[in-house]
Backbone of each chain as ProteinMPNN parsed JSONL, in Angstrom:
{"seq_chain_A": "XXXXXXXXXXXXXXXXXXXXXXXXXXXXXXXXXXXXXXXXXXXXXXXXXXXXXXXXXXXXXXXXXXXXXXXXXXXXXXXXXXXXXXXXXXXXXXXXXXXXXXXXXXXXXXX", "coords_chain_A": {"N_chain_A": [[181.949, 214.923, -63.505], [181.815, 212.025, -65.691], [180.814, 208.554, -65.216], [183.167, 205.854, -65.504], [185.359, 203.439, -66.426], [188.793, 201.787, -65.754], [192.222, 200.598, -66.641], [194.201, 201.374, -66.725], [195.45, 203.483, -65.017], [194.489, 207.248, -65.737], [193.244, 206.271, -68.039], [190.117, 205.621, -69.975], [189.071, 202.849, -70.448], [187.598, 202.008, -73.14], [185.869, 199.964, -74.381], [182.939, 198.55, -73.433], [181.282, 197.177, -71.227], [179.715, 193.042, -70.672], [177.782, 192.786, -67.509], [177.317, 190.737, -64.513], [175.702, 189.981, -61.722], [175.24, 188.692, -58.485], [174.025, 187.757, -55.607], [173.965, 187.027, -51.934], [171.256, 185.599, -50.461], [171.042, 187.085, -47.905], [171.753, 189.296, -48.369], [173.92, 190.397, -47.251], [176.198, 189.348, -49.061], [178.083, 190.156, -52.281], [178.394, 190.166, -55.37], [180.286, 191.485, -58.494], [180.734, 190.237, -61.839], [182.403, 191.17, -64.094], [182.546, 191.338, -68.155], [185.072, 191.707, -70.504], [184.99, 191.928, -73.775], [187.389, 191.57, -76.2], [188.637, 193.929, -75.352], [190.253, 197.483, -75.486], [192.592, 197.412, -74.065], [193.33, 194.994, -74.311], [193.417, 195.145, -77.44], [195.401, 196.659, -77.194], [197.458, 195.026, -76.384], [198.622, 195.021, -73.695], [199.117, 193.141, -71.126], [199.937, 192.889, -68.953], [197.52, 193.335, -66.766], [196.824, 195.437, -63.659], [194.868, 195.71, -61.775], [191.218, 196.873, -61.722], [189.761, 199.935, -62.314], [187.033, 201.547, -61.084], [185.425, 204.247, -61.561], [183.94, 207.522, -60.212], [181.714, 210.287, -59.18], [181.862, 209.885, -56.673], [184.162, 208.9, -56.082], [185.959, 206.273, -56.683], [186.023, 202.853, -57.063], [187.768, 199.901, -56.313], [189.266, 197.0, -57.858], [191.221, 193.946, -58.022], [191.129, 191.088, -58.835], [191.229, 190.221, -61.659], [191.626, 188.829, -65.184], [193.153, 187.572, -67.878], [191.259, 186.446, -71.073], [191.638, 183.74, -72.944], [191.881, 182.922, -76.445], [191.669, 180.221, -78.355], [194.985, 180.646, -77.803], [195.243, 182.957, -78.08], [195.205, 186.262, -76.156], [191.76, 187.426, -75.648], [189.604, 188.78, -74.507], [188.799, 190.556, -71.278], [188.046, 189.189, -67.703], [186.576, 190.895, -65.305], [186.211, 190.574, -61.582], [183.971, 192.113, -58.546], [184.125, 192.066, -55.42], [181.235, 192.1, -52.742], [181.027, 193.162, -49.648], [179.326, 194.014, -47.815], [175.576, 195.641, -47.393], [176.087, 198.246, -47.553], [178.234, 198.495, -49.035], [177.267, 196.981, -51.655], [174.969, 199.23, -51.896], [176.623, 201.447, -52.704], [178.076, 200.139, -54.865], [176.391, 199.75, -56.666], [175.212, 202.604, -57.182], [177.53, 203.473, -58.297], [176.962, 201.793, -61.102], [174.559, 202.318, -61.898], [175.344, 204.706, -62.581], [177.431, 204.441, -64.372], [176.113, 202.759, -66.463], [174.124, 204.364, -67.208], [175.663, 206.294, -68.624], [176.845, 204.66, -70.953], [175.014, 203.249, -72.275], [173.974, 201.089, -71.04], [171.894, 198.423, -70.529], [169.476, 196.283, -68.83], [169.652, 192.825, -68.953], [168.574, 189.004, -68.887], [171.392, 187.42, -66.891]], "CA_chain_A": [[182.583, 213.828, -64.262], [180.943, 210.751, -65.887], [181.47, 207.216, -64.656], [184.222, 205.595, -66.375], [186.214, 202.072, -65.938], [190.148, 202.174, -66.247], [192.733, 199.219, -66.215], [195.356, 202.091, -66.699], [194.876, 205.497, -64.857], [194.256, 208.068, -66.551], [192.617, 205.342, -69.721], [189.173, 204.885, -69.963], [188.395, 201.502, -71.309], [186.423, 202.649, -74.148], [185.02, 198.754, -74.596], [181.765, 198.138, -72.333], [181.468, 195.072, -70.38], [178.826, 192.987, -69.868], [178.084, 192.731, -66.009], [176.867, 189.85, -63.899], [175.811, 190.181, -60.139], [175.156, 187.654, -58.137], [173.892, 188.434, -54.262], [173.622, 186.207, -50.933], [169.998, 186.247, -50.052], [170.179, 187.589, -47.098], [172.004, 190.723, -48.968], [175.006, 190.511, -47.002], [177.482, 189.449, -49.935], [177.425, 190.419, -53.583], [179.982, 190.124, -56.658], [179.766, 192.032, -59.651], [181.541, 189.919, -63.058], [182.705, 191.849, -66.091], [183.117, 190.645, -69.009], [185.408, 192.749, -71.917], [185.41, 191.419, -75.013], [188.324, 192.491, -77.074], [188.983, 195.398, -75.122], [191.217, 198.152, -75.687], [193.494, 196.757, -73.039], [193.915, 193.575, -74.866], [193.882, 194.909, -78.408], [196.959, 197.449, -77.373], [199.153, 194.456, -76.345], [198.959, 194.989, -72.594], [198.296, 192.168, -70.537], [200.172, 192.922, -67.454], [196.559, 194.58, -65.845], [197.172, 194.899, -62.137], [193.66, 196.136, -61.696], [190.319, 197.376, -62.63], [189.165, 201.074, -61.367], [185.572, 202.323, -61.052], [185.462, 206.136, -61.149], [182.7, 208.296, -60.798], [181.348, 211.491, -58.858], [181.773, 210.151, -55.521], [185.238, 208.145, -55.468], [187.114, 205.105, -57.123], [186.111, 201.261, -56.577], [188.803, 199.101, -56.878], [189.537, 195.274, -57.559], [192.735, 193.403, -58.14], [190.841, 190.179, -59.337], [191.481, 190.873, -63.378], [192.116, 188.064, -65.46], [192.641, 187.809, -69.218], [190.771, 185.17, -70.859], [192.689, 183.667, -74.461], [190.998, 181.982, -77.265], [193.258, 179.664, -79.183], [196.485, 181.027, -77.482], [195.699, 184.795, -78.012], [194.108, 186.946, -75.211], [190.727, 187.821, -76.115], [188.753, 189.223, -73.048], [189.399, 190.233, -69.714], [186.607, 188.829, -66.847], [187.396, 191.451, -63.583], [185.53, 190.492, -59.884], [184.579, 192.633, -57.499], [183.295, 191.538, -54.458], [181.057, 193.638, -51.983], [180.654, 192.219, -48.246], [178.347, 194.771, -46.915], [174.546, 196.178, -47.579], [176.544, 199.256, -47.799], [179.261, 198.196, -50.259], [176.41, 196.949, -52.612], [174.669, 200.106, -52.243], [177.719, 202.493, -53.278], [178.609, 199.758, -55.952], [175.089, 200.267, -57.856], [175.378, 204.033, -57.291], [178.558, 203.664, -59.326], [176.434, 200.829, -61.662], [173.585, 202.829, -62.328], [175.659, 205.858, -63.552], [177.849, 203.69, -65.74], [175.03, 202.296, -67.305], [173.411, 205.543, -67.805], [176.34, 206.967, -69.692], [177.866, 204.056, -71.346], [173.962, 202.768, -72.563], [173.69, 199.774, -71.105], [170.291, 197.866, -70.247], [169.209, 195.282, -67.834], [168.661, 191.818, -69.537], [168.854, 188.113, -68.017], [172.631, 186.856, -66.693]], "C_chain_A": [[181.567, 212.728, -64.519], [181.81, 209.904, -65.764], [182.294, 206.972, -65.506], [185.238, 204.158, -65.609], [187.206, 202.157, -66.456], [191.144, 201.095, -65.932], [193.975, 200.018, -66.022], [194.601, 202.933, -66.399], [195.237, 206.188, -65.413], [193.594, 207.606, -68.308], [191.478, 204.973, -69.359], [189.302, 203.863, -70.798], [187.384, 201.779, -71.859], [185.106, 201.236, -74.832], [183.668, 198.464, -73.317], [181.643, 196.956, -72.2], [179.98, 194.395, -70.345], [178.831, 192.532, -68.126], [177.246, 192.032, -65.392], [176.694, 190.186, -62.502], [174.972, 189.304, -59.59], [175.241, 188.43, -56.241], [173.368, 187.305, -53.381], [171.919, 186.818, -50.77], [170.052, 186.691, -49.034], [170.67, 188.942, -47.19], [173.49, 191.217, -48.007], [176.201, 190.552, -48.21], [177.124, 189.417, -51.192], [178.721, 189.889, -54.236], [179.497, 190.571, -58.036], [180.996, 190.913, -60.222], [181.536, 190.795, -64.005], [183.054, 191.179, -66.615], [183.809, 191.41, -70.26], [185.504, 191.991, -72.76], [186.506, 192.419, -76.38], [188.323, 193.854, -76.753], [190.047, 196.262, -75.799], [192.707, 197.545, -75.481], [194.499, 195.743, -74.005], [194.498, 194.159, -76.07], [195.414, 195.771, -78.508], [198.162, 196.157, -76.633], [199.36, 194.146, -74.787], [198.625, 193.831, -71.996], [198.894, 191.708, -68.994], [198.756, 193.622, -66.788], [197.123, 194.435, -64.286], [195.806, 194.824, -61.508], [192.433, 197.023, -62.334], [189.982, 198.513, -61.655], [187.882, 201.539, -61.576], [185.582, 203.812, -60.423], [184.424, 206.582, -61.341], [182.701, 209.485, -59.803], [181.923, 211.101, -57.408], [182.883, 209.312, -54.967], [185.575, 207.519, -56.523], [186.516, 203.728, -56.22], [187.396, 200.258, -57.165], [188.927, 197.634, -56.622], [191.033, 194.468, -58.455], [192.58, 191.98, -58.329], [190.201, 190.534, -61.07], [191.64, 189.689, -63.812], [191.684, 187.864, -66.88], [192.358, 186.446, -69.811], [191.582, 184.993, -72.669], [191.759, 182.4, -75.045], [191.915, 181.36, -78.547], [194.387, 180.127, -79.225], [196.642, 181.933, -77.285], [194.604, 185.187, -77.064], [192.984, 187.587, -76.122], [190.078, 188.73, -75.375], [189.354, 189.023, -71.774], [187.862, 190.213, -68.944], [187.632, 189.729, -65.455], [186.027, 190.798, -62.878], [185.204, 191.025, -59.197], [183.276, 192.218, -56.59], [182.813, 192.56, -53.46], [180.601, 192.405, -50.45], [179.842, 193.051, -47.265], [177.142, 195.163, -47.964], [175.304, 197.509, -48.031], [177.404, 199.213, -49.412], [178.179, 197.983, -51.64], [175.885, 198.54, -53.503], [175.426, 201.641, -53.109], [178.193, 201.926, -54.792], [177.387, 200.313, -57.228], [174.812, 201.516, -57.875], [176.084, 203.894, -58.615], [177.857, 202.984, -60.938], [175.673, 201.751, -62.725], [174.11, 203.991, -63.416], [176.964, 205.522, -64.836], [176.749, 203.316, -66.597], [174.098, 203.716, -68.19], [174.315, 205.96, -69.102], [177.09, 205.927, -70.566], [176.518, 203.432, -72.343], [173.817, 201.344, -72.328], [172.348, 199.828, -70.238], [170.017, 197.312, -68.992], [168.797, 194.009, -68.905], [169.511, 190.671, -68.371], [170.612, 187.606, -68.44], [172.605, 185.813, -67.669]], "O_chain_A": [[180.629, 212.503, -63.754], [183.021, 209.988, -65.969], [182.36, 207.774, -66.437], [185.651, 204.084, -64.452], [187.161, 202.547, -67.622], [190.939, 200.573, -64.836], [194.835, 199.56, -65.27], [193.546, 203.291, -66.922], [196.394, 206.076, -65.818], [193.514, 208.287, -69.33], [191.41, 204.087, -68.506], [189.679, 204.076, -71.95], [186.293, 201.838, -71.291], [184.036, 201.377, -75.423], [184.051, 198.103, -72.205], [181.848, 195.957, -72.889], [179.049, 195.128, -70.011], [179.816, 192.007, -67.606], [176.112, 192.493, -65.525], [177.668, 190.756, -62.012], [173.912, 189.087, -60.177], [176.057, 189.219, -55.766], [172.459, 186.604, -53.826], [171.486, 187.963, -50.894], [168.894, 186.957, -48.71], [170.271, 189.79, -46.393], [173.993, 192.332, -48.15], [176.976, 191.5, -48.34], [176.088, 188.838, -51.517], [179.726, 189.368, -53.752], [178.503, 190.115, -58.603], [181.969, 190.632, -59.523], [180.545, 191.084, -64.676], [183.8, 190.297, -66.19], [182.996, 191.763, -71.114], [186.307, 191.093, -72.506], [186.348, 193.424, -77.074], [188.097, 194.782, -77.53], [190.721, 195.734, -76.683], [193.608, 197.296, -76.283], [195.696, 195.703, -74.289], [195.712, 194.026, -76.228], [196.269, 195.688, -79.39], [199.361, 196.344, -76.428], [200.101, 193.218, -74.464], [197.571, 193.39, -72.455], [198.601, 190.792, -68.224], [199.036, 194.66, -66.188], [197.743, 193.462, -63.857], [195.584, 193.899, -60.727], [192.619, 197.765, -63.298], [189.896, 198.307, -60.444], [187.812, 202.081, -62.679], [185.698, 204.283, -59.292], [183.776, 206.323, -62.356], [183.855, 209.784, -59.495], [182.513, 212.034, -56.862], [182.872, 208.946, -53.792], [185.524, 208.213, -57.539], [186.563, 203.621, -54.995], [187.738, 200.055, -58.33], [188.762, 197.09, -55.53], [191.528, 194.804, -59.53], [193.597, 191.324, -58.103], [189.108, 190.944, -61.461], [191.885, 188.976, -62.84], [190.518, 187.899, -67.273], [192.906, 185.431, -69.381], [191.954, 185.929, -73.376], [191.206, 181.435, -74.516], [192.605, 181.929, -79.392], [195.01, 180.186, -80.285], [197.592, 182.359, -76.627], [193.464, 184.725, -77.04], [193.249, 188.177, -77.169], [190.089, 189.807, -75.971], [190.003, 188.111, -71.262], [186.86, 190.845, -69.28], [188.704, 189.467, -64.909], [184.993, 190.563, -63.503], [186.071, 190.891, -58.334], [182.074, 192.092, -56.825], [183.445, 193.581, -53.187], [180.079, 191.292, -50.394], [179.733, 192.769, -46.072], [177.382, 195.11, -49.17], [174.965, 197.821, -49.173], [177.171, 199.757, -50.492], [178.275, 198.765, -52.586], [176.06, 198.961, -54.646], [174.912, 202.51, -53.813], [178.566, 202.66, -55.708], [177.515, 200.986, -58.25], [173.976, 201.757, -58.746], [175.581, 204.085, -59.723], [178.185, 203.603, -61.95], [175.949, 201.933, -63.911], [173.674, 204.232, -64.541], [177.266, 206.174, -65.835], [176.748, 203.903, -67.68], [173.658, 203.869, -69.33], [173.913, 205.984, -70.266], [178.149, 206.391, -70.989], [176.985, 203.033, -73.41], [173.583, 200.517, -73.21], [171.863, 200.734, -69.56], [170.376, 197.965, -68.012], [167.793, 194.115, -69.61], [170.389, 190.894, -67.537], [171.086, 187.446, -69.565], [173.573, 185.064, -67.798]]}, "seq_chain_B": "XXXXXXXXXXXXXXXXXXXXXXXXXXXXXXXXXXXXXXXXXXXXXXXXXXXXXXXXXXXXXXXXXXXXXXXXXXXXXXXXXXXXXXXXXXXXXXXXXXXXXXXXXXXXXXX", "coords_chain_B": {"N_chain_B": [[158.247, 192.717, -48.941], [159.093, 191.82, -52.562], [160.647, 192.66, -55.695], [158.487, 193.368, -58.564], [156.36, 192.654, -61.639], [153.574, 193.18, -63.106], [151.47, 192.225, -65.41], [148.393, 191.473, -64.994], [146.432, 192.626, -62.433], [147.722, 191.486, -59.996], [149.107, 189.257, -60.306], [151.768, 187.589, -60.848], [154.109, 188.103, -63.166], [156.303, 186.219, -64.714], [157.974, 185.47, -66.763], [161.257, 187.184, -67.11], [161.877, 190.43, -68.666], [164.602, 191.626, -71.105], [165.796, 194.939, -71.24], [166.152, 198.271, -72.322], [167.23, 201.644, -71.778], [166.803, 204.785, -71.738], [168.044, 208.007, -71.764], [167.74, 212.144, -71.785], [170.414, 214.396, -72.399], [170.537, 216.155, -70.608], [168.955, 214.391, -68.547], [166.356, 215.182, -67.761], [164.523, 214.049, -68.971], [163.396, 210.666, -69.398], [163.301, 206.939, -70.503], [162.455, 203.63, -70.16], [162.328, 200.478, -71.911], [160.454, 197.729, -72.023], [160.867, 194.217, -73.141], [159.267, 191.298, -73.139], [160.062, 188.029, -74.035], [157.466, 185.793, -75.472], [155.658, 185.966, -72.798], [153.777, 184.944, -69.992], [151.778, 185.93, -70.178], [150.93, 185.929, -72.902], [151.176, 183.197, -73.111], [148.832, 182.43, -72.089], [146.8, 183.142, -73.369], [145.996, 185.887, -73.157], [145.194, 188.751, -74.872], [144.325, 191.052, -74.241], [145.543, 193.385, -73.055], [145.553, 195.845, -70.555], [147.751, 197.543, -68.557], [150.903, 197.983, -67.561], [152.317, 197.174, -64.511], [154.169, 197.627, -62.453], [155.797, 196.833, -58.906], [156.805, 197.47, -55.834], [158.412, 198.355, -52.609], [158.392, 200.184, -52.549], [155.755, 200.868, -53.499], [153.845, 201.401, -55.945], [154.811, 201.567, -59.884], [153.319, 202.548, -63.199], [152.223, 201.789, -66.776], [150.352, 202.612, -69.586], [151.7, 201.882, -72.159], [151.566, 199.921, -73.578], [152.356, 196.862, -75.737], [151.085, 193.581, -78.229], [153.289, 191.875, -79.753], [153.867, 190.683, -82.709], [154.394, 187.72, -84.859], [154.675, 185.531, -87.924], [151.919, 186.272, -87.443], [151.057, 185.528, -85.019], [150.729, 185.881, -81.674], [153.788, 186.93, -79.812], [155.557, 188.161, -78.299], [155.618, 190.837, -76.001], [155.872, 194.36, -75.736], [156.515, 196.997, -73.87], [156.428, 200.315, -72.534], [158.044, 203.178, -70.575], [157.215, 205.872, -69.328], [159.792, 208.874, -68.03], [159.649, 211.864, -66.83], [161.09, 213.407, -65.065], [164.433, 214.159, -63.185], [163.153, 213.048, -60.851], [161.589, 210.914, -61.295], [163.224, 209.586, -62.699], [165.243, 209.053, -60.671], [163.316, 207.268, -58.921], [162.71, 205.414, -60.245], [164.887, 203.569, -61.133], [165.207, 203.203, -58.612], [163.431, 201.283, -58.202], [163.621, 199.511, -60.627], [166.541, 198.351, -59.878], [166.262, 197.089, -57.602], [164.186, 194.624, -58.424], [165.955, 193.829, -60.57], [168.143, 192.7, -59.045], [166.497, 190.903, -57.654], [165.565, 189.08, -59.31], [167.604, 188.074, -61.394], [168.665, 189.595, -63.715], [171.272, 191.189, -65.243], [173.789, 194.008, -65.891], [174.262, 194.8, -69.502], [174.765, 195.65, -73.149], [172.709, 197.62, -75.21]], "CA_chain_B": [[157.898, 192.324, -50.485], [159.933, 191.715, -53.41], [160.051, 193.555, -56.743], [157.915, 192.33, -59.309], [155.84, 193.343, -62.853], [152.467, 192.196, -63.268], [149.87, 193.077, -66.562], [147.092, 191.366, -64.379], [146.71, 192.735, -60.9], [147.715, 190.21, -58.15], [149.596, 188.266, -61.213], [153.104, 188.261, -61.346], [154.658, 188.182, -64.832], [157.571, 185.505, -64.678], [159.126, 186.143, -67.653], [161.72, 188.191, -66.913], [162.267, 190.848, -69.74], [165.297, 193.18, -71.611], [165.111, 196.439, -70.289], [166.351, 199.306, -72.669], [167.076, 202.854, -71.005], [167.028, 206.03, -72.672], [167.774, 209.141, -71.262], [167.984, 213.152, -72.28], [171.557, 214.406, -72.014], [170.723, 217.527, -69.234], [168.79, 213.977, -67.652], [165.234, 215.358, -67.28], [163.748, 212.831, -69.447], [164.157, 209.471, -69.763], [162.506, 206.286, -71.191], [162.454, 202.209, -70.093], [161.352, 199.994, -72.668], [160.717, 196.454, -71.459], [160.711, 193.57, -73.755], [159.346, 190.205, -73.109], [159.578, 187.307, -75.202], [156.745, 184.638, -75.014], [155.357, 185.94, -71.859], [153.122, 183.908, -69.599], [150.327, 186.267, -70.531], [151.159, 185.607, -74.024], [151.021, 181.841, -73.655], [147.79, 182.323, -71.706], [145.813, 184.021, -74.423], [145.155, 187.057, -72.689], [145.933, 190.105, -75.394], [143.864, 192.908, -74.221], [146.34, 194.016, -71.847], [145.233, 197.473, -70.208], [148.877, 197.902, -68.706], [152.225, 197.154, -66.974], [152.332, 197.524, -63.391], [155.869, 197.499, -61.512], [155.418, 196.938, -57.9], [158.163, 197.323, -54.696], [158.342, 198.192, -51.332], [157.902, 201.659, -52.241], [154.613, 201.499, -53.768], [153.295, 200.953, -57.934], [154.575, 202.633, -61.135], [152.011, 202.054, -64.286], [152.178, 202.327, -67.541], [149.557, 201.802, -70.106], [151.852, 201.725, -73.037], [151.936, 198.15, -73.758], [151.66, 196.567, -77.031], [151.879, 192.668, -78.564], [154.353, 192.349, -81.343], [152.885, 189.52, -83.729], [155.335, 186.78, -85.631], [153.929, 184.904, -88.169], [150.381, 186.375, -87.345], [150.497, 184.657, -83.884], [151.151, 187.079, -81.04], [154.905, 186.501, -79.501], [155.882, 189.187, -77.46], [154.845, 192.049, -75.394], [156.916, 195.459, -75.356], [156.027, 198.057, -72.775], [157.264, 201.591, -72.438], [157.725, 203.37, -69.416], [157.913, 207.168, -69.702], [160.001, 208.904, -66.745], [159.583, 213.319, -67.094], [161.961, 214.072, -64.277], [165.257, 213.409, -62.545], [163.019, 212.45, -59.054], [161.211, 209.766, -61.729], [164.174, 208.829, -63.044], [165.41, 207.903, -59.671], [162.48, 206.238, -58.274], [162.125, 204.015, -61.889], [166.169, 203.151, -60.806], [164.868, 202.247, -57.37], [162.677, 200.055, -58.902], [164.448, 198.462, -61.507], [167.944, 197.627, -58.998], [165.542, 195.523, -56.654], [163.882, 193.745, -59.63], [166.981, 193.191, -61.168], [168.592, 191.682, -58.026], [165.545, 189.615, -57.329], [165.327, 188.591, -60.77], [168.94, 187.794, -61.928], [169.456, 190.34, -64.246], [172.856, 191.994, -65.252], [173.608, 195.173, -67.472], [174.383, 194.474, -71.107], [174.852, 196.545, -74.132], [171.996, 197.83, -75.277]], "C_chain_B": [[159.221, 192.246, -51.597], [159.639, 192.38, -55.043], [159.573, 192.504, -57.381], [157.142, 192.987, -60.803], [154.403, 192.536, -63.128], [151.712, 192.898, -64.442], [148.877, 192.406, -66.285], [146.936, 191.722, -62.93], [146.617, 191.67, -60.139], [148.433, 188.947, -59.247], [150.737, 188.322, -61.356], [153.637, 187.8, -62.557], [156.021, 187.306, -64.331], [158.73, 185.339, -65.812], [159.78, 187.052, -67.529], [162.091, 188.999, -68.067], [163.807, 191.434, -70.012], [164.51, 194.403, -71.405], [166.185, 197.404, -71.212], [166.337, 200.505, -71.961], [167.405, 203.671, -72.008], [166.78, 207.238, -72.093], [168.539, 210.364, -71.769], [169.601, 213.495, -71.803], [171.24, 215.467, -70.624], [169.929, 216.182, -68.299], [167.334, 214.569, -67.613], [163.823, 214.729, -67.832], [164.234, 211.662, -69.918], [162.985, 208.548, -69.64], [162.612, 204.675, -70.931], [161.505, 201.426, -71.159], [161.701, 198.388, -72.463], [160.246, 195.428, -72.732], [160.563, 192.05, -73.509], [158.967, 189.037, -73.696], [159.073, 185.919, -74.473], [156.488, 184.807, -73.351], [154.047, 184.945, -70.95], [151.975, 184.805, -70.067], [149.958, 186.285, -71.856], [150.437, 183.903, -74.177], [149.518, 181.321, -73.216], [146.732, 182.698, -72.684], [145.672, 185.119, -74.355], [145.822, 188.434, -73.332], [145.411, 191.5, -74.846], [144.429, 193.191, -72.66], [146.137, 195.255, -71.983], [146.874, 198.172, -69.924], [149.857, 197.699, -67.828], [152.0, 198.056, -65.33], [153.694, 197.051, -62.583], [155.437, 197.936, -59.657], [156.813, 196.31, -56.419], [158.111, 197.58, -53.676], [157.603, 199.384, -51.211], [156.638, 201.983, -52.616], [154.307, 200.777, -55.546], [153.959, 202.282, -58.807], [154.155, 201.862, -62.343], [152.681, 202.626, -65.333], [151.195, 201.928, -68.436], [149.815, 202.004, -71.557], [152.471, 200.328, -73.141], [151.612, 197.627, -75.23], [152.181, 194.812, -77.43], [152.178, 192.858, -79.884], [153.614, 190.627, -81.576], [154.151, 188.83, -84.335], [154.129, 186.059, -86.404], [152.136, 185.368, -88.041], [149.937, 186.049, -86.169], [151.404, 185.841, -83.063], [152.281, 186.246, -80.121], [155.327, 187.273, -78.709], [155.346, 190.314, -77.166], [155.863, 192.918, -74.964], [156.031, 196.144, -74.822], [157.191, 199.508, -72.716], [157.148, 202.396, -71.314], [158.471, 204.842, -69.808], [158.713, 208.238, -68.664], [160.147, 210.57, -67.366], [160.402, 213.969, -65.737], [163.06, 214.036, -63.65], [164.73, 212.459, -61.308], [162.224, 211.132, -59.409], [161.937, 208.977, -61.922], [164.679, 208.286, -62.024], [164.679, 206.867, -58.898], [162.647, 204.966, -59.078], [163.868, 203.355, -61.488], [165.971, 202.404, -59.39], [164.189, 200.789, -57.57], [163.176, 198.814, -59.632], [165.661, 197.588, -60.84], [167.211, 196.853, -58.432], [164.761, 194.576, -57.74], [164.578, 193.259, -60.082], [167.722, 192.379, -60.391], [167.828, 190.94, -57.735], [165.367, 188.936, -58.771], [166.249, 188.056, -61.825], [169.268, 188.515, -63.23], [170.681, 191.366, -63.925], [172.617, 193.178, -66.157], [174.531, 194.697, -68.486], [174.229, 195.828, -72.004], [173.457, 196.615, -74.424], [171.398, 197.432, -76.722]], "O_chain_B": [[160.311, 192.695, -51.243], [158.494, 192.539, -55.467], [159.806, 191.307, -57.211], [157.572, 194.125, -60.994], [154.348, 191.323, -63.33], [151.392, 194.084, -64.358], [148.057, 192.454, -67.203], [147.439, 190.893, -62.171], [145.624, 191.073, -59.722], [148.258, 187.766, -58.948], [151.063, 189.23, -62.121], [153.298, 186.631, -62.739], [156.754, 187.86, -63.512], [159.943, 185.148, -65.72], [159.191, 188.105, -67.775], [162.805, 188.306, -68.791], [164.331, 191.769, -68.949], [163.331, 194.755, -71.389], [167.317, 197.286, -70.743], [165.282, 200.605, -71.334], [168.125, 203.402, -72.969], [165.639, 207.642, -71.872], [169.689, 210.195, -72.172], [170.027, 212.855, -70.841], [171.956, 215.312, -69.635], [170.022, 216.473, -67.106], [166.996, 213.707, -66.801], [162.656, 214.8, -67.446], [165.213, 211.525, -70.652], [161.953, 208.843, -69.037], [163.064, 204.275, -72.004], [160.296, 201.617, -71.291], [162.8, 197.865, -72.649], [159.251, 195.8, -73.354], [161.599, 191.397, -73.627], [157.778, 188.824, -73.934], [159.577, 185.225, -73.59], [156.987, 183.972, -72.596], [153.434, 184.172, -71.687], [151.021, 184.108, -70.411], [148.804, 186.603, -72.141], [149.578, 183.497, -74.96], [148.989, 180.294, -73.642], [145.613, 182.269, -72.403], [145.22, 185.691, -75.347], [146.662, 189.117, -72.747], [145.884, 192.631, -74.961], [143.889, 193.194, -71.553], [146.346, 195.892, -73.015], [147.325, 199.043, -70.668], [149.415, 196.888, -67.014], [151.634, 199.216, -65.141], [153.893, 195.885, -62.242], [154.943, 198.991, -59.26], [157.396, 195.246, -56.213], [157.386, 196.677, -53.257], [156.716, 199.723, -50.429], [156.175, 203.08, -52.302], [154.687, 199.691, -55.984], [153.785, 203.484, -58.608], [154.538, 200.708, -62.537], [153.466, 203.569, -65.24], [150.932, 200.737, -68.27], [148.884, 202.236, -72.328], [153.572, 199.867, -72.839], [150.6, 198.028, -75.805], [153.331, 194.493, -77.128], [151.711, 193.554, -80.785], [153.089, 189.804, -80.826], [155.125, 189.579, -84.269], [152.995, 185.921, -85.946], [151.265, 184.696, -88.593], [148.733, 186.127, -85.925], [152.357, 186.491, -83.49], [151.984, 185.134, -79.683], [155.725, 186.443, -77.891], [154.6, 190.865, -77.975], [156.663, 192.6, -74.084], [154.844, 196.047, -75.136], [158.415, 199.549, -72.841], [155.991, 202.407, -70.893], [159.58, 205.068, -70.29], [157.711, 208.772, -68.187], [160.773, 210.631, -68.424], [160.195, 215.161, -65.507], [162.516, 213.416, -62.736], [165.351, 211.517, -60.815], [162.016, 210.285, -58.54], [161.781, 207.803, -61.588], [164.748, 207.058, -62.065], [165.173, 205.876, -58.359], [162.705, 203.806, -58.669], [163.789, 202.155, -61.752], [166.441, 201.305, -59.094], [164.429, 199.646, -57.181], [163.154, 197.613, -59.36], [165.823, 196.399, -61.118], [167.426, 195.674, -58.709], [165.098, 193.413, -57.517], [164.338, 192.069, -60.286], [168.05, 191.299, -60.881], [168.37, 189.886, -57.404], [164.678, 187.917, -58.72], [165.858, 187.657, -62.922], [170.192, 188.026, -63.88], [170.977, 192.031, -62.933], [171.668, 193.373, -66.917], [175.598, 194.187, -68.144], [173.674, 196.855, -71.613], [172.803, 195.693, -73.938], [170.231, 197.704, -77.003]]}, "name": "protein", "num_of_chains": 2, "seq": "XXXXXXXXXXXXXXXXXXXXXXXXXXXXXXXXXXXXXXXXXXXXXXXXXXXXXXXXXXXXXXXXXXXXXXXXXXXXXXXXXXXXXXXXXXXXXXXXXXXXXXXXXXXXXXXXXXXXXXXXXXXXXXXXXXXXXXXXXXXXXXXXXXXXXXXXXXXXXXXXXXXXXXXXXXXXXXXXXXXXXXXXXXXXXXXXXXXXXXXXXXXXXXXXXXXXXXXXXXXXXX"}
């Protein structure tokens, strides 16, 4: 299977995010930001999300900090959170990172 | 040590660049192309760059496809290409790039 982000299971979110990460120096605590712009999500109407899922080869990450952002009244973008509190957690998140990025074509540029 | 990119040895490059990825679909080749605008070795004068050196805990990867892109006639940026011929490159050049990018505050972005 290739990576894939889902606000509904069984729905990839066919919009790509950009993604912010932000890490304690001493590598204890991290937080990835997404950002969707005019996702799927949004443009079908939904805006109950409960959560965002990260799927790939070796599991499911999950976060339940979603929140849709509205630009003169109408939802526009949703910004999800997910926070990692271990060296470990990091390392499994950029597993998942790396192989989104691979298949979805995203880059590296500055936050 | 901390990751880093230097085109003078013992120099570190502080411009942080865009980072393009490009890889074969079976994965056994794949391609980084770094882009940095108005680099310090740019603003220094110094064009005859031999070639990009990426340096981490694990050791150096080189490349000596480097080239400046010209504006106006006046040299403005320096793209670099980094060629990777295997999956065990492709993961090292991923080792590389995640600690650079966390020491360096880049996120992934569309491409």
């Amino acid at each position: 299977m290739s990576a894939a982000i889902q606000f509904i299971r069984g729905v990839d979110e066919e919009v790509v995010p950009d993604v912010r990460l932000t890490r304690s120096q001493d590598g204890s605590k991290g937080r990835a930001i997404f950002y969707f712009e005019n996702p799927d999500i949004v443009q079908a109407g939904k805006l109950d999300v409960m959560g965002m899922y990260m799927l790939d080869e070796e599991g499911e990450l999950t976060t339940l900090d979603v929140n849709a952002k509205f630009v003169n009244g109408k939802p526009h973008a949703i910004e999800a959170s997910y926070a990692m509190n271990s060296e470990q957690e990091w390392e499994r998140f950029m597993r998942f990172m790396n192989r989104y990025a691979e298949s979805h074509g995203l880059g590296f540029s500055k936050a």
